[in-house]
PyMOL commands that place a pseudoatom at each C-alpha (Angstrom):
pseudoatom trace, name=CA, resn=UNK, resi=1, chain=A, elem=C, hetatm=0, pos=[173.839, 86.857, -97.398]
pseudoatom trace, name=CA, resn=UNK, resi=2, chain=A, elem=C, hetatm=0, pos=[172.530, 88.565, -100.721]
pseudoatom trace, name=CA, resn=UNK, resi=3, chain=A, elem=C, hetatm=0, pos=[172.897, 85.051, -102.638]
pseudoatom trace, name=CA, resn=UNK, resi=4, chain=A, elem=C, hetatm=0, pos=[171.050, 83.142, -100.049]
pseudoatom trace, name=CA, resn=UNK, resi=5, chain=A, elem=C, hetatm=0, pos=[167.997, 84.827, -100.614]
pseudoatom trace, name=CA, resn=UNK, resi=6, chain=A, elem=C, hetatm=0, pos=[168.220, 84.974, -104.285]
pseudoatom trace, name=CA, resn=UNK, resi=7, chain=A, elem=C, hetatm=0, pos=[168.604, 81.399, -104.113]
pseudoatom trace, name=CA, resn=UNK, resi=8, chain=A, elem=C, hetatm=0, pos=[165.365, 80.995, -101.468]
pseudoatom trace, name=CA, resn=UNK, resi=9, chain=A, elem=C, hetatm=0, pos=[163.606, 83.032, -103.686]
pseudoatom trace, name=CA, resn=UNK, resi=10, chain=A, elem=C, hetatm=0, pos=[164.496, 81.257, -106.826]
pseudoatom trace, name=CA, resn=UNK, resi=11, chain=A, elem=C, hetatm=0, pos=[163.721, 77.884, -105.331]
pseudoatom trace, name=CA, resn=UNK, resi=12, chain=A, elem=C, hetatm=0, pos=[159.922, 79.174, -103.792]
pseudoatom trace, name=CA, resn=UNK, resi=13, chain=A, elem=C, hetatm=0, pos=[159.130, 80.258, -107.448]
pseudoatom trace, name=CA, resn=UNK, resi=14, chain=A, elem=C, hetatm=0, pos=[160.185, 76.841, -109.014]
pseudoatom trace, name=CA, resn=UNK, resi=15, chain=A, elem=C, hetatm=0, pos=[158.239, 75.207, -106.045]
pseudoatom trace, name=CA, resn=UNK, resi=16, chain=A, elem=C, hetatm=0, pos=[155.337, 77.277, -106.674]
pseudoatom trace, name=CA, resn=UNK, resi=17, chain=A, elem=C, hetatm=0, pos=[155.896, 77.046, -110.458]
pseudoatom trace, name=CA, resn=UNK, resi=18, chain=A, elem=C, hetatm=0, pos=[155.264, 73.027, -109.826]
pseudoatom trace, name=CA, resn=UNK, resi=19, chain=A, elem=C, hetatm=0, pos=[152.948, 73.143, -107.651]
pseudoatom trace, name=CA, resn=UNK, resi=20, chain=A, elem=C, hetatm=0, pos=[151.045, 75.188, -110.007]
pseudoatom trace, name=CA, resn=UNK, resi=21, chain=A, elem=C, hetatm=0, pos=[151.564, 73.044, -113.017]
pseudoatom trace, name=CA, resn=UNK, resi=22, chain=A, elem=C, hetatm=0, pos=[150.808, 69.549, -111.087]
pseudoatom trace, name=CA, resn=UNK, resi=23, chain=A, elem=C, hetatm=0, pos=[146.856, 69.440, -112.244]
pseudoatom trace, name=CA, resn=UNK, resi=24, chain=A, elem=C, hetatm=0, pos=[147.464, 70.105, -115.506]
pseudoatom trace, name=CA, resn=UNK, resi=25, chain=A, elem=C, hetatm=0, pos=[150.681, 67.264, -116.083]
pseudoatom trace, name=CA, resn=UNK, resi=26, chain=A, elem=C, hetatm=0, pos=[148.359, 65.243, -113.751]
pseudoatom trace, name=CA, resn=UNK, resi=27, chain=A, elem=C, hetatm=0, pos=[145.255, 65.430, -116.056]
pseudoatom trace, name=CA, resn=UNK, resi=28, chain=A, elem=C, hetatm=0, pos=[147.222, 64.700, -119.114]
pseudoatom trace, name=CA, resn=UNK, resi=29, chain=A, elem=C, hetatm=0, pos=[148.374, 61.969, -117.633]
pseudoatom trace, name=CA, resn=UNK, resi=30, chain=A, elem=C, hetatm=0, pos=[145.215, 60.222, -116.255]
pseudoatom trace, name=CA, resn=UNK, resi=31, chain=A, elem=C, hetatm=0, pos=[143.722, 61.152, -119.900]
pseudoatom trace, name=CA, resn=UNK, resi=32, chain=A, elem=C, hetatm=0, pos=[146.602, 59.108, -121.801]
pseudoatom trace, name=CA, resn=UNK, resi=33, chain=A, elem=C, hetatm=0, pos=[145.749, 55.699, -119.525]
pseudoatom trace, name=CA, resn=UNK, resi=34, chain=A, elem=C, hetatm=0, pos=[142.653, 56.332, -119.928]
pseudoatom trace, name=CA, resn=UNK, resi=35, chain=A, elem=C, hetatm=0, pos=[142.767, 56.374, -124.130]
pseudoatom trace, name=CA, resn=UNK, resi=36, chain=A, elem=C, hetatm=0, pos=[145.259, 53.432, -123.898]
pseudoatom trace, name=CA, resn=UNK, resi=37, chain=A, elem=C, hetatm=0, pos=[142.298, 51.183, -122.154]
pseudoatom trace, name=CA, resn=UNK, resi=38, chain=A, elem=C, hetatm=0, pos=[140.683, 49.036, -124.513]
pseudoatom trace, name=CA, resn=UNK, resi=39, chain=A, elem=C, hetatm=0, pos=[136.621, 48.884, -124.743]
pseudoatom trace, name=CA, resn=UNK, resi=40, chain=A, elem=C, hetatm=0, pos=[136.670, 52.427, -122.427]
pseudoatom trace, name=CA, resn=UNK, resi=41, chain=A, elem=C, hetatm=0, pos=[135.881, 55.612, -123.612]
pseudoatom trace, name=CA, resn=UNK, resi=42, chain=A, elem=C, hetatm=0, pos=[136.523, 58.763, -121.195]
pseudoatom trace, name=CA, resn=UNK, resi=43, chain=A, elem=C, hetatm=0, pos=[137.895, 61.102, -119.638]
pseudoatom trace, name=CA, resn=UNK, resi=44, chain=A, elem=C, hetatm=0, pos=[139.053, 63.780, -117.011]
pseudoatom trace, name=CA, resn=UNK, resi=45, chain=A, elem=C, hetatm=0, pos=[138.103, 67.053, -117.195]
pseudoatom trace, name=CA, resn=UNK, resi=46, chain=A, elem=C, hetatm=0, pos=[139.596, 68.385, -113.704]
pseudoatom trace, name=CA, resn=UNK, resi=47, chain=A, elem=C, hetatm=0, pos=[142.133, 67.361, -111.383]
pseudoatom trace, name=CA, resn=UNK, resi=48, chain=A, elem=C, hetatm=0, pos=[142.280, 69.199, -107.782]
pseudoatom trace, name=CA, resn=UNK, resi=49, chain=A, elem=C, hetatm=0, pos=[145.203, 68.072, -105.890]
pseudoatom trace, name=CA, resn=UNK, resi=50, chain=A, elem=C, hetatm=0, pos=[144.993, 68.823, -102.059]
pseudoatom trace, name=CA, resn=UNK, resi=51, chain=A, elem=C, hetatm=0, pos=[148.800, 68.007, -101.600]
pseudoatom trace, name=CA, resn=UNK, resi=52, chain=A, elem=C, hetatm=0, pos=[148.634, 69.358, -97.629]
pseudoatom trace, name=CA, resn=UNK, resi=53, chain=A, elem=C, hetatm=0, pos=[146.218, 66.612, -97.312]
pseudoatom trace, name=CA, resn=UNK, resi=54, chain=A, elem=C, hetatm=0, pos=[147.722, 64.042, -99.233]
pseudoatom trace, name=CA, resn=UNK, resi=55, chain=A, elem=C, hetatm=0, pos=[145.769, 63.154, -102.111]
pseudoatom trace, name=CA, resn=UNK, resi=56, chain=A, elem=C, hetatm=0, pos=[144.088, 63.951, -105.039]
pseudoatom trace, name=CA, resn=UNK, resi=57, chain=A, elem=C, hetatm=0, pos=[139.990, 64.316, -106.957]
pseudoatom trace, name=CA, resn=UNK, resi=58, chain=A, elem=C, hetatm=0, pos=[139.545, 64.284, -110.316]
pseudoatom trace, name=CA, resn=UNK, resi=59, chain=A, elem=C, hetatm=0, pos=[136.692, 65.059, -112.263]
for i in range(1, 59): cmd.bond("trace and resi %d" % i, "trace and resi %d" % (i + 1))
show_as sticks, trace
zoom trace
């Protein structure tokens, strides 16, 4: 019973851990495509991602 919620706790903090991390991997991501474009010049300087909603903004 003690390793079950070690192991529920574990697995919240890596969830939250990602969840928390997202906008940032997400940013540096949109940023890269964005450099890679030829004759465009920009970029992101937020990303919110509503993830109970389904989607994303960036900014």
């Amino acid at each position: 019973m003690k390793r079950r919620y070690i192991v529920l706790i574990v697995l919240a903090g890596l969830l939250i851990g990602l969840r928390a991390a997202l906008p940032v991997l997400a940013k540096k991501q949109v940023n890269k495509n964005l450099n890679e474009l030829d004759g465009y010049h920009g970029a992101v300087s937020d990303v919110r991602m509503r993830l109970g909603r389904g989607g994303f903004s960036g900014f």
